[in-house]
N, CA, C and O atoms as CSV, one atom per row, in Angstrom:
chain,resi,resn,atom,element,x,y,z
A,1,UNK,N,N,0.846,-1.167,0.000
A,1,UNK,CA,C,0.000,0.000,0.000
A,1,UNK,C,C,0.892,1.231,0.000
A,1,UNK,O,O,1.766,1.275,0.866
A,2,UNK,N,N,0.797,2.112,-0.756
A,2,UNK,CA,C,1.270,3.417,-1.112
A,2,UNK,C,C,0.776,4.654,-0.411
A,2,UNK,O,O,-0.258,5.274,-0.659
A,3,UNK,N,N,1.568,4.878,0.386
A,3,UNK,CA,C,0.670,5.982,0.963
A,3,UNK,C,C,1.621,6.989,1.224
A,3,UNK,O,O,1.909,7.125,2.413
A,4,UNK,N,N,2.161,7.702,0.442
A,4,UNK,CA,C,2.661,8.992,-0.053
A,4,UNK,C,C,2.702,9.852,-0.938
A,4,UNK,O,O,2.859,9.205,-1.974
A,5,UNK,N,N,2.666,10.775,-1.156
A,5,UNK,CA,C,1.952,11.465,-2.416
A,5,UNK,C,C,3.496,11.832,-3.225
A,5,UNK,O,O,4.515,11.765,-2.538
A,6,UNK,N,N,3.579,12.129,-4.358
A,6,UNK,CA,C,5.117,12.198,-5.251
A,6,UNK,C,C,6.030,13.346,-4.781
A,6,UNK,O,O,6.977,13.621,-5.518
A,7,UNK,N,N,5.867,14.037,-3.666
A,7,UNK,CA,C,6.753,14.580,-2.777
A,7,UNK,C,C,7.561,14.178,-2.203
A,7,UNK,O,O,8.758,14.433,-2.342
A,8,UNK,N,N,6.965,13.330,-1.296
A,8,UNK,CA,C,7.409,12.328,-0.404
A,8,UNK,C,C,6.549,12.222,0.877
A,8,UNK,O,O,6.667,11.216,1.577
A,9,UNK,N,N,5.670,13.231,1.229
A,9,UNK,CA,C,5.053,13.534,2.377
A,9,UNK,C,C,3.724,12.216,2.450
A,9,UNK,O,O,3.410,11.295,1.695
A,10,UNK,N,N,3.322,12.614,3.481
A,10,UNK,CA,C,1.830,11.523,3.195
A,10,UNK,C,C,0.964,11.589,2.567
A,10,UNK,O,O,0.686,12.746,2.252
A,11,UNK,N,N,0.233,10.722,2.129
A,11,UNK,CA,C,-0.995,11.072,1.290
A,11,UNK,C,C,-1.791,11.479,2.288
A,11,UNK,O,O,-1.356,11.402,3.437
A,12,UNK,N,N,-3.490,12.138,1.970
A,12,UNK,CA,C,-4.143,12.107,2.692
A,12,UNK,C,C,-4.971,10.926,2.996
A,12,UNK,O,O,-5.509,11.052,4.096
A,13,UNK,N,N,-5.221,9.958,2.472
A,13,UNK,CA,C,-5.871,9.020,2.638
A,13,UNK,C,C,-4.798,7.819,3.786
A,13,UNK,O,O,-5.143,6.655,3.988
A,14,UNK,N,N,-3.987,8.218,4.172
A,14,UNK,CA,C,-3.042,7.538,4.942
A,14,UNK,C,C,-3.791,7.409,6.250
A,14,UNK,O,O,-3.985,8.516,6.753
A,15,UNK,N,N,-4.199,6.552,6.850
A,15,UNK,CA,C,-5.155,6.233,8.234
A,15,UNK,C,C,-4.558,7.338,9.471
A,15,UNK,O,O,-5.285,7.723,10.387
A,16,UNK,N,N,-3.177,7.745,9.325
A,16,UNK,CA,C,-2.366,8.079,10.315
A,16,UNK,C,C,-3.032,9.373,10.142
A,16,UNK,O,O,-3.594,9.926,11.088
A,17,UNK,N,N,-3.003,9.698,9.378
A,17,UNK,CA,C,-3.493,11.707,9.014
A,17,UNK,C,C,-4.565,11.851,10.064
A,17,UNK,O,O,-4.394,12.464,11.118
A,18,UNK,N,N,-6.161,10.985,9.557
A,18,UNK,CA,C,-7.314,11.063,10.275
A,18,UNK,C,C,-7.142,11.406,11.523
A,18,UNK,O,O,-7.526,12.456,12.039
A,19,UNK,N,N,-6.138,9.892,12.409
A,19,UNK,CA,C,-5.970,9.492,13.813
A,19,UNK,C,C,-5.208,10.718,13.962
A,19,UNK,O,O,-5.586,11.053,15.085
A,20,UNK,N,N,-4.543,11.447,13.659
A,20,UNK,CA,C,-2.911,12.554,14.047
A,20,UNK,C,C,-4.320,13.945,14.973
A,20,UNK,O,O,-4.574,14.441,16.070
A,21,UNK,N,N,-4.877,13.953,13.290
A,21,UNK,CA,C,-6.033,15.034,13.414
A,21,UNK,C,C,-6.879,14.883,14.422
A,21,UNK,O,O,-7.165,16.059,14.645
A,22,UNK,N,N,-7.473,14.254,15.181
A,22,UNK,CA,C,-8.287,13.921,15.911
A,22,UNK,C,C,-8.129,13.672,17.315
A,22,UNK,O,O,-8.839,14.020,18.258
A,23,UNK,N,N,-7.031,12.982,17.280
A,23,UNK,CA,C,-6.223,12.647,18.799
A,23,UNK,C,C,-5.117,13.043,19.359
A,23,UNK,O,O,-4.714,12.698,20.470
A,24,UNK,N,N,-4.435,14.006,18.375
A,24,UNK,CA,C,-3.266,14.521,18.609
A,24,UNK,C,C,-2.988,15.899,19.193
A,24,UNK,O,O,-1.975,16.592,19.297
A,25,UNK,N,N,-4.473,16.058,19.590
A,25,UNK,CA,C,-4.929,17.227,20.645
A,25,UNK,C,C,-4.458,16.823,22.295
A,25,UNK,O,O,-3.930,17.510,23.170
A,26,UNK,N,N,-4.779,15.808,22.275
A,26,UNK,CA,C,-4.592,14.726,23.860
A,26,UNK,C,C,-3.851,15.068,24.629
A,26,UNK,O,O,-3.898,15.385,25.817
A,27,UNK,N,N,-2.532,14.935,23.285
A,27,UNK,CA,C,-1.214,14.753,24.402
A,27,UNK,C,C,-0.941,15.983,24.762
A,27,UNK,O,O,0.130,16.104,25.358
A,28,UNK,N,N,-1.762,17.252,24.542
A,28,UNK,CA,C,-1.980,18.408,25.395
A,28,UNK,C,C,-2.125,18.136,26.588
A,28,UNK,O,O,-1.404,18.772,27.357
A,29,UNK,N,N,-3.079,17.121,27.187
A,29,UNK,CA,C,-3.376,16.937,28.263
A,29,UNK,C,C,-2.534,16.443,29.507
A,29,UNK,O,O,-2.688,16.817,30.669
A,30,UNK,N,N,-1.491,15.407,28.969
A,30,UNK,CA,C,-0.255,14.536,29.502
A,30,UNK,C,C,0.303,16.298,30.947
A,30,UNK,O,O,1.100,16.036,31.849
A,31,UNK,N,N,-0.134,17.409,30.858
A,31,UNK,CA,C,0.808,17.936,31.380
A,31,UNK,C,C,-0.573,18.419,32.529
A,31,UNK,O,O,-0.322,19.026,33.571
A,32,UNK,N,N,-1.739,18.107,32.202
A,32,UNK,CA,C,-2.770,18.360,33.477
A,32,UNK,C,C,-3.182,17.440,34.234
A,32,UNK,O,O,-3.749,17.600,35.315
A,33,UNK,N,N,-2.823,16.047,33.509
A,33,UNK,CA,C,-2.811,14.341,33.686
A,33,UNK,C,C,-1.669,13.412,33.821
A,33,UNK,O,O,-1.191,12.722,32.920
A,34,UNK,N,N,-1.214,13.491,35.307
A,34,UNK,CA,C,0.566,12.624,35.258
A,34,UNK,C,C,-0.212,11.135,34.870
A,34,UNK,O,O,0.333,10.328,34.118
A,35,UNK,N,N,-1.331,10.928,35.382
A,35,UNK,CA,C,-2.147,9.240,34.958
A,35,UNK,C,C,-2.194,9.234,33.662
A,35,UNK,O,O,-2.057,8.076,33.267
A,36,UNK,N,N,-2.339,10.077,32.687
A,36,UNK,CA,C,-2.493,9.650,31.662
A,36,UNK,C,C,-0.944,9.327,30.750
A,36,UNK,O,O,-0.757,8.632,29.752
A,37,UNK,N,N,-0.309,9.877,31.298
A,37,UNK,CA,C,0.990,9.719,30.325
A,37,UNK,C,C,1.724,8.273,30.843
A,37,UNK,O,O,2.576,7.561,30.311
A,38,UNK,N,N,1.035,8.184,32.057
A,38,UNK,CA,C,1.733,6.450,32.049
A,38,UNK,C,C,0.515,5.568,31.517
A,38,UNK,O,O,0.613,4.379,31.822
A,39,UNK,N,N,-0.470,5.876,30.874
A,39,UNK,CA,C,-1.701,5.042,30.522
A,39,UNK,C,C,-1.022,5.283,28.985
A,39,UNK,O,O,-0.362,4.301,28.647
A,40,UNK,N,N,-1.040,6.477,27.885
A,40,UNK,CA,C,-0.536,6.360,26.838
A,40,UNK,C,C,0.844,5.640,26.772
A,40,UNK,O,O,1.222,5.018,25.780
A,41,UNK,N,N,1.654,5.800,28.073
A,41,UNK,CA,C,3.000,5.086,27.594
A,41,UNK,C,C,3.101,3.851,27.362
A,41,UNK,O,O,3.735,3.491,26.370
A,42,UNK,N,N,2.472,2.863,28.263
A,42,UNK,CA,C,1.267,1.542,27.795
A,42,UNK,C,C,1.198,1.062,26.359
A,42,UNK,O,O,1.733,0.405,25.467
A,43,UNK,N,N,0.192,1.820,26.726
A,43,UNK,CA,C,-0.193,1.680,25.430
A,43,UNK,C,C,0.621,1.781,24.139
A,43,UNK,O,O,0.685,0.910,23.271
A,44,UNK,N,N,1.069,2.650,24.137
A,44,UNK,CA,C,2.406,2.786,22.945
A,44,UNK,C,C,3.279,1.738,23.002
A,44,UNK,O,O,3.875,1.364,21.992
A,45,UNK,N,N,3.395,1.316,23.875
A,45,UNK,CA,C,4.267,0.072,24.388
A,45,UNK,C,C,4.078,-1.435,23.735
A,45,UNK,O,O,4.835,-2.180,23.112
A,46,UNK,N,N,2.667,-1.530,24.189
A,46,UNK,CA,C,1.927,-2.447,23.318
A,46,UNK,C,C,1.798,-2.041,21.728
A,46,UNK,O,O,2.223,-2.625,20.731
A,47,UNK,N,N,1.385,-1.367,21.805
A,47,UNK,CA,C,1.053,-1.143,19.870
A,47,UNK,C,C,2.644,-1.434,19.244
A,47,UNK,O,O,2.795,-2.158,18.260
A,48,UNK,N,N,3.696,-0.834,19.884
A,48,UNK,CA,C,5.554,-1.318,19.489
A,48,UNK,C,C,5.633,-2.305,19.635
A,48,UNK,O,O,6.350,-2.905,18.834
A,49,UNK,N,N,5.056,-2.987,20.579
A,49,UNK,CA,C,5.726,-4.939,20.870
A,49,UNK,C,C,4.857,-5.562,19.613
A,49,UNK,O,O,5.462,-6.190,18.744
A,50,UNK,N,N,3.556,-5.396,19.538
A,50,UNK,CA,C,2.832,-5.696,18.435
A,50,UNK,C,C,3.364,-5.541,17.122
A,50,UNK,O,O,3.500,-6.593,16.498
A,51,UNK,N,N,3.759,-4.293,16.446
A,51,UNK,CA,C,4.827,-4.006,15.596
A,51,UNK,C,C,5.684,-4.552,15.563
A,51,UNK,O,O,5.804,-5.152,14.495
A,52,UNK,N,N,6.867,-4.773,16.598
A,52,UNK,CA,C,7.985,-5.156,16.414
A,52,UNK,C,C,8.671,-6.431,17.141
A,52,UNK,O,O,9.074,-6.347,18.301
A,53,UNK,N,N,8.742,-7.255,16.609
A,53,UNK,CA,C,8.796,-8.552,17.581
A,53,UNK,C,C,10.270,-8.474,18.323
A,53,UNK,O,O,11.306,-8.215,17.711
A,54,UNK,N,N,10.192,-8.765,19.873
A,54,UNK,CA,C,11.256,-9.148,20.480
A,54,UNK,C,C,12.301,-9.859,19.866
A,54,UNK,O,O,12.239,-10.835,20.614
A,55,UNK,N,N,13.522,-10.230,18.826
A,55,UNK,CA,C,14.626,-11.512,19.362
A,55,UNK,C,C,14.726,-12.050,21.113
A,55,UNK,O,O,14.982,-11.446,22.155
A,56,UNK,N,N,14.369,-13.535,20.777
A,56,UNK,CA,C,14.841,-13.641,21.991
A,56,UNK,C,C,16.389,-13.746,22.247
A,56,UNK,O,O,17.348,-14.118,21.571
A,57,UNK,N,N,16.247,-13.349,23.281
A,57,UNK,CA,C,17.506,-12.749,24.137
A,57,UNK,C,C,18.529,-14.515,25.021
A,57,UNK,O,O,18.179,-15.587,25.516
A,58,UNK,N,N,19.643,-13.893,24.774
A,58,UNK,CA,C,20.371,-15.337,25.647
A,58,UNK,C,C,20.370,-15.021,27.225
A,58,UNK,O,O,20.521,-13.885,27.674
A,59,UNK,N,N,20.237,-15.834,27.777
A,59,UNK,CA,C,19.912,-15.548,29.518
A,59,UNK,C,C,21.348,-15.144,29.879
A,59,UNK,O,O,22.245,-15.876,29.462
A,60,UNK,N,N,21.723,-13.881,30.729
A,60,UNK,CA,C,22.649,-13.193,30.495
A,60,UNK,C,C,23.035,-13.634,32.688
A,60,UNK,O,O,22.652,-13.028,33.689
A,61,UNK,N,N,23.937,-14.941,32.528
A,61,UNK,CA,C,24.364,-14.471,34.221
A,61,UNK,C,C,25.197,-13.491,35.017
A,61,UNK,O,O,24.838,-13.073,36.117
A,62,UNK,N,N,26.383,-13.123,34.389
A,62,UNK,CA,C,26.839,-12.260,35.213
A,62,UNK,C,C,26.756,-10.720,33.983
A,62,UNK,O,O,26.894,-10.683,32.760
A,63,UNK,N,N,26.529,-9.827,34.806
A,63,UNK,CA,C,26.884,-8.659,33.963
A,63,UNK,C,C,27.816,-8.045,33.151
A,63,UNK,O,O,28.966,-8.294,33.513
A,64,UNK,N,N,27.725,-7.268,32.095
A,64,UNK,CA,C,29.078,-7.783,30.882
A,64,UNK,C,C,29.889,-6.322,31.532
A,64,UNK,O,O,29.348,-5.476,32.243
A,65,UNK,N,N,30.801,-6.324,31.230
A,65,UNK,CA,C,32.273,-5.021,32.010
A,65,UNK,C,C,31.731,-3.661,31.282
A,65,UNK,O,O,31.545,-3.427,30.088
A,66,UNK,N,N,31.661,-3.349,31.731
A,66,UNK,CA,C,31.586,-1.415,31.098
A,66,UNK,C,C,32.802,-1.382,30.329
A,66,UNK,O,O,33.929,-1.352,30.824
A,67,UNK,N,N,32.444,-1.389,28.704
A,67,UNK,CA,C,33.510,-1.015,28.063
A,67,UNK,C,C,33.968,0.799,28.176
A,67,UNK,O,O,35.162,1.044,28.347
A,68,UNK,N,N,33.222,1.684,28.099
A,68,UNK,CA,C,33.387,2.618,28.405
A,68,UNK,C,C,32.532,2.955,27.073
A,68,UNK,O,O,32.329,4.160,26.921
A,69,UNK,N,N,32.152,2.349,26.369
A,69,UNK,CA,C,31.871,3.226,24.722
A,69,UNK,C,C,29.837,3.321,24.998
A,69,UNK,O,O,28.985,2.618,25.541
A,70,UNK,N,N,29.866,4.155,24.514
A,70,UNK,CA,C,28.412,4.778,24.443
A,70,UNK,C,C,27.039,3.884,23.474
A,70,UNK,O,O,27.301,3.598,22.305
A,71,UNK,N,N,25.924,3.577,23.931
A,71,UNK,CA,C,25.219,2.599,23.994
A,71,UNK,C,C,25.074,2.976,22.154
A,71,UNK,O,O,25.234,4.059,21.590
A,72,UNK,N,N,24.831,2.056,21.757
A,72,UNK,CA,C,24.404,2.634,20.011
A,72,UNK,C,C,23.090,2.714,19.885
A,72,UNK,O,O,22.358,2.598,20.867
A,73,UNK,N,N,22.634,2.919,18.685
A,73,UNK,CA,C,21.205,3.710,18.109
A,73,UNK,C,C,20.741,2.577,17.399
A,73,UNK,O,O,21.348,2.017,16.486
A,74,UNK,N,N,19.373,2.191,17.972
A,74,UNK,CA,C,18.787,1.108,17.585
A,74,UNK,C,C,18.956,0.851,15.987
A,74,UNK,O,O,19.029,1.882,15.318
A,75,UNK,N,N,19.004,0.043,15.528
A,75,UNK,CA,C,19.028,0.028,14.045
A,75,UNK,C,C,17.679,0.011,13.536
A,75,UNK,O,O,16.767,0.073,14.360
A,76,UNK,N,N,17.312,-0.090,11.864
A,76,UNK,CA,C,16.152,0.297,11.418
A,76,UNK,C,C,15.042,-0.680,12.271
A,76,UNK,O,O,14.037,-0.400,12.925
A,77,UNK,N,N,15.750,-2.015,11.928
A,77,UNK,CA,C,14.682,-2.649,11.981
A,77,UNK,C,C,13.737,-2.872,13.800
A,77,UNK,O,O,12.835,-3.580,14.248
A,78,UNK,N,N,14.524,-1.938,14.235
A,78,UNK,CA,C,13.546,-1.666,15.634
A,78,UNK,C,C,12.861,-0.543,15.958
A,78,UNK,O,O,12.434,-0.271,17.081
A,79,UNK,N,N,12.729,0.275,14.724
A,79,UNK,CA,C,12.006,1.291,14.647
A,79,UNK,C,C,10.486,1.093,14.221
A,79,UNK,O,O,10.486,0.182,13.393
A,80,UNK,N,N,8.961,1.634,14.464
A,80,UNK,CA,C,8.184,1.738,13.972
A,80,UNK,C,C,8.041,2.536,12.654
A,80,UNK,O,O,8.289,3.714,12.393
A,81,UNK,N,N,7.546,1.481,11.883
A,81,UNK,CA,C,7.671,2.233,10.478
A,81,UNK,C,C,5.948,2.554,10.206
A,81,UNK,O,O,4.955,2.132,10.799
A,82,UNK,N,N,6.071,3.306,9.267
A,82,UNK,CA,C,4.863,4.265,9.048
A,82,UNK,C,C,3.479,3.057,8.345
A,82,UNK,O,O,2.317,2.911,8.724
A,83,UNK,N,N,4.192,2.423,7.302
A,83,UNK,CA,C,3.522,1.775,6.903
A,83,UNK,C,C,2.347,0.534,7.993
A,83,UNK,O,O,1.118,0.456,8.004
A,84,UNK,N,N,3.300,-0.185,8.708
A,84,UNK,CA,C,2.856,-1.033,9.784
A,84,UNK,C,C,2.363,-0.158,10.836
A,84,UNK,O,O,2.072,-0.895,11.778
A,85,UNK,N,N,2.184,0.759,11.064
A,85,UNK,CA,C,1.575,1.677,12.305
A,85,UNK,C,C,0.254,1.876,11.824
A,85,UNK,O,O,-0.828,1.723,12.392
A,86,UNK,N,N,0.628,2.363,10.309
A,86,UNK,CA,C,-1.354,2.354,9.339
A,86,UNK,C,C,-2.151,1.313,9.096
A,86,UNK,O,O,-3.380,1.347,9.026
A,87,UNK,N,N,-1.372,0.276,8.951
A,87,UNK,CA,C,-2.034,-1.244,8.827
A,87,UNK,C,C,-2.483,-1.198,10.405
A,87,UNK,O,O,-3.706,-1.060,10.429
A,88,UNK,N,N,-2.127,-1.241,11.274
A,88,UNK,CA,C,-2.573,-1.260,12.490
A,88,UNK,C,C,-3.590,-0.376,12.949
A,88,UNK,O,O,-4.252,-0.778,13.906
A,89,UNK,N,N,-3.844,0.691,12.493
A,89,UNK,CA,C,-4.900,1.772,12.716
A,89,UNK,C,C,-6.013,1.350,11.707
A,89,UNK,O,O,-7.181,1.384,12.095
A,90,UNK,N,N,-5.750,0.993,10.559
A,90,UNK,CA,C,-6.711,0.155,9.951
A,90,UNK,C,C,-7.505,-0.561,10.692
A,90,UNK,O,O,-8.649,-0.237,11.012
A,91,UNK,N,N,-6.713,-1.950,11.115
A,91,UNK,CA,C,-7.748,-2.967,11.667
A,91,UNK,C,C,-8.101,-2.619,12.907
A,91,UNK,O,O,-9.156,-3.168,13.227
A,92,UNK,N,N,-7.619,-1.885,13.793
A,92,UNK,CA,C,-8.152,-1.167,15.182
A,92,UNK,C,C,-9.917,-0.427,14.641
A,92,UNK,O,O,-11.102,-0.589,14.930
A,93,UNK,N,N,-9.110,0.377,13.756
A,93,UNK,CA,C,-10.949,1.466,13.541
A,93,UNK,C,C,-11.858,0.662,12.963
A,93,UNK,O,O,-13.033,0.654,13.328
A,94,UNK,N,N,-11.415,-0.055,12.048
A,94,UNK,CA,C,-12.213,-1.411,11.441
A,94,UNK,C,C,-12.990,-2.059,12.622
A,94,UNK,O,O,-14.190,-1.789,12.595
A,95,UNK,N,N,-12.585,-2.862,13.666
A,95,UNK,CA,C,-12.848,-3.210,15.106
A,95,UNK,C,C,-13.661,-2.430,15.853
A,95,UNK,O,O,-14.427,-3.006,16.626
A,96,UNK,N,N,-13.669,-0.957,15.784
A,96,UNK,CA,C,-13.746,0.330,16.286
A,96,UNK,C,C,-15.679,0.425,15.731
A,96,UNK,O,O,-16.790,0.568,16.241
A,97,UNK,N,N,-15.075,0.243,14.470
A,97,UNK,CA,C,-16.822,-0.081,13.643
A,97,UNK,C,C,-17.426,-1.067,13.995
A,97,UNK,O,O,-18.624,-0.799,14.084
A,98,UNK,N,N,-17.255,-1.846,14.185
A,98,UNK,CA,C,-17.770,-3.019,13.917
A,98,UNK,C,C,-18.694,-3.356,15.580
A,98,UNK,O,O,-19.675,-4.063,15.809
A,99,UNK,N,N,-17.878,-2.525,16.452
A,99,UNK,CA,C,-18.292,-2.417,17.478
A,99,UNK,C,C,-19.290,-1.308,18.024
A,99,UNK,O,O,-19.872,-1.283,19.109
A,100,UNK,N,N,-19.328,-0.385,16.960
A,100,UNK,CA,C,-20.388,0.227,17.544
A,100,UNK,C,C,-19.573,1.499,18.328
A,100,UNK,O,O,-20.246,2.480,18.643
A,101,UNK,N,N,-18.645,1.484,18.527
A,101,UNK,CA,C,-17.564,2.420,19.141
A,101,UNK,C,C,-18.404,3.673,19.138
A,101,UNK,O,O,-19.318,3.794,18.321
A,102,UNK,N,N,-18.059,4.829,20.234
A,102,UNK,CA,C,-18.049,6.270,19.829
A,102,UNK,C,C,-17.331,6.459,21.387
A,102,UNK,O,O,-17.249,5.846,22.452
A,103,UNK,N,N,-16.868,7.752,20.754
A,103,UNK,CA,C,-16.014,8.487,21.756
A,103,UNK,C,C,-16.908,9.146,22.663
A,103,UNK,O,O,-17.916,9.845,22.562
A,104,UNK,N,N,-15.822,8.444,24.064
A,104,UNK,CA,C,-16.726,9.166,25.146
A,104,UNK,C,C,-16.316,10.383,25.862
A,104,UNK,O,O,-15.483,10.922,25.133
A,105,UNK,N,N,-16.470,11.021,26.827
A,105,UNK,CA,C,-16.171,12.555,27.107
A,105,UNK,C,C,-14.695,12.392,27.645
A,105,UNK,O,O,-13.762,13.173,27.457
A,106,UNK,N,N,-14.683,11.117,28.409
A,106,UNK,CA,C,-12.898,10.349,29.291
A,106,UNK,C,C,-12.174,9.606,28.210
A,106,UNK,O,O,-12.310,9.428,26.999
A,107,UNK,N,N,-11.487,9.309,29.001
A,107,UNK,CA,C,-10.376,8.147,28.369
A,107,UNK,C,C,-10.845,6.352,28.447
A,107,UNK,O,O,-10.925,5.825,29.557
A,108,UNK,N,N,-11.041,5.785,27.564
A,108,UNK,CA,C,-11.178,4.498,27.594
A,108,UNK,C,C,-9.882,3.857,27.026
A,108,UNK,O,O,-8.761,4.363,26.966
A,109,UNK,N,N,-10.281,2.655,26.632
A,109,UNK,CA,C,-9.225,1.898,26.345
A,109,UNK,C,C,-8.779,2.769,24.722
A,109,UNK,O,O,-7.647,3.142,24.413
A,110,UNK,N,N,-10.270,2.944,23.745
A,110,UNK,CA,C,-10.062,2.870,22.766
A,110,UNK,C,C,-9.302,4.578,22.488
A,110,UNK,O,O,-8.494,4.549,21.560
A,111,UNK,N,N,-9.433,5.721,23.029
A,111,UNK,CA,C,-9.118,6.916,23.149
A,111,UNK,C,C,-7.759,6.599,23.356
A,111,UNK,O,O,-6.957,7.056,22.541
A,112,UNK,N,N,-7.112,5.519,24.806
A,112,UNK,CA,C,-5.754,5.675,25.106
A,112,UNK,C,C,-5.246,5.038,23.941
A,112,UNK,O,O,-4.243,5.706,23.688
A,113,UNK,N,N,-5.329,4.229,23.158
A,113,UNK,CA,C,-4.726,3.600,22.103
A,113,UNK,C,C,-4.241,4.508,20.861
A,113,UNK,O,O,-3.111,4.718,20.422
A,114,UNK,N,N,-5.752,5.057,20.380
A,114,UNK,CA,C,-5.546,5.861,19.222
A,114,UNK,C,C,-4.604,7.298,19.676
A,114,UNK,O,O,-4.085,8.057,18.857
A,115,UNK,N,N,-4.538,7.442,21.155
A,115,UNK,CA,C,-3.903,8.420,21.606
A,115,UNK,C,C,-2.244,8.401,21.805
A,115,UNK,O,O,-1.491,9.371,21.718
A,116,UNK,N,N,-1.922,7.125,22.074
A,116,UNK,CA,C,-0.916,6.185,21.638
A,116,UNK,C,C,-0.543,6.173,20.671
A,116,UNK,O,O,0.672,6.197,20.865
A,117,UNK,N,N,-0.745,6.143,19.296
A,117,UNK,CA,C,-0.263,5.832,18.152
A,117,UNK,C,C,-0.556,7.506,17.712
A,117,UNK,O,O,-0.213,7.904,16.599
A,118,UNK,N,N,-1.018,8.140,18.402
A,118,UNK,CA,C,-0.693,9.754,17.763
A,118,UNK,C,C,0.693,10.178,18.114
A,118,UNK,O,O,1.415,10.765,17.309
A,119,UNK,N,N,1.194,9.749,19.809
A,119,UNK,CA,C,2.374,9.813,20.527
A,119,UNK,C,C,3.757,8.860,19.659
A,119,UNK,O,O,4.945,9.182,19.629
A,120,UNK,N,N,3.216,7.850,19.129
A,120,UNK,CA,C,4.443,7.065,18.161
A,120,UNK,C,C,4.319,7.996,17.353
A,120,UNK,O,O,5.195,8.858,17.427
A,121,UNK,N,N,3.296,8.175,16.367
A,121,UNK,CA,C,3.894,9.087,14.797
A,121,UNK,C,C,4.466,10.584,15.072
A,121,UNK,O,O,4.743,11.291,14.103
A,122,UNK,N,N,4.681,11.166,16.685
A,122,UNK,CA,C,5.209,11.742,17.342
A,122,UNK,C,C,6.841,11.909,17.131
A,122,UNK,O,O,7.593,12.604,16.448
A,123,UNK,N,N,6.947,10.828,18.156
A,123,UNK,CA,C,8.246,10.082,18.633
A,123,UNK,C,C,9.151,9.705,17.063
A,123,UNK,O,O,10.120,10.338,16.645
A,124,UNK,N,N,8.561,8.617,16.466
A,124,UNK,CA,C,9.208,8.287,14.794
A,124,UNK,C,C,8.866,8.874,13.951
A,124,UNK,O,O,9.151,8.357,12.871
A,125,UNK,N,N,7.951,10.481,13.855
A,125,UNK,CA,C,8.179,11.390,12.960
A,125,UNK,C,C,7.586,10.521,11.764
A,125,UNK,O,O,8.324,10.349,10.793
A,126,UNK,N,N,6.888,10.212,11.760
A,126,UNK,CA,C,5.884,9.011,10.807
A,126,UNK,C,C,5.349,9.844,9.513
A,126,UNK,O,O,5.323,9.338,8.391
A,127,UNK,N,N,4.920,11.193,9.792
A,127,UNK,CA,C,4.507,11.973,8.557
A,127,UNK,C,C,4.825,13.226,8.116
A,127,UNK,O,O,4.184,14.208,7.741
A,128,UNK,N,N,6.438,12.832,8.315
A,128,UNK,CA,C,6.928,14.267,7.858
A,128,UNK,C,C,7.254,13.214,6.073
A,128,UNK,O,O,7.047,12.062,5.693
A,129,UNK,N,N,7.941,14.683,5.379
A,129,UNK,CA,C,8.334,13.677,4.182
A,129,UNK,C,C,9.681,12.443,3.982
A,129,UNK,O,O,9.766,11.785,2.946
């Protein structure tokens, strides 16, 4: 699925635009609500593990020596990419329908989520070009 327009920027039909527009008012709130920013951090948490699968890890017994050199920068493939964040907002609002959903005046599950994935295309800069 193509979802950039011959700029490079997003299309509008990109699921992320809708959700950005709509919920990306929220994280205004994170600074009148210390509960909510550990409820979106959650959540973002989940929607990344979902995205991005763990390697499992070798069981590590003693702790490795401080080389002294500075931790490195995750590589691509542990980043949320734009494409898989929209496939995911897809089948969420899809779900969202199907259920009968509407937004209520608080925070539910479905508000902290979509509020969540406004905070990732945040964080990974998902719709710049």
């Amino acid at each position: 699925m193509e979802m950039s327009h011959p700029a490079g920027g997003p299309a509008s039909d990109c699921p992320l635009v809708g959700v950005v527009a709509a919920y990306l008012p929220r994280l205004s709130e994170f600074a009148f609500e210390p509960g909510l920013v550990a409820a979106v951090d959650q959540h973002a948490a989940a929607v990344r593990d979902a995205l991005i699968p763990v390697p499992r890890r070798p069981l590590k017994l003693l702790p490795e020596p401080d080389t002294g050199t500075p931790p490195r920068e995750p590589d691509a493939g542990s980043r949320v990419r734009r494409e898989d964040l929209a496939d995911y907002v897809l089948g969420f609002t899809d779900w969202l329908t199907e259920t009968d959903w509407s937004e209520p005046v608080g925070h539910d599950f479905a508000t902290l989520r979509l509020t969540a994935v406004c905070w990732l295309v945040r964080e990974y800069d998902l719709l710049s070009a």
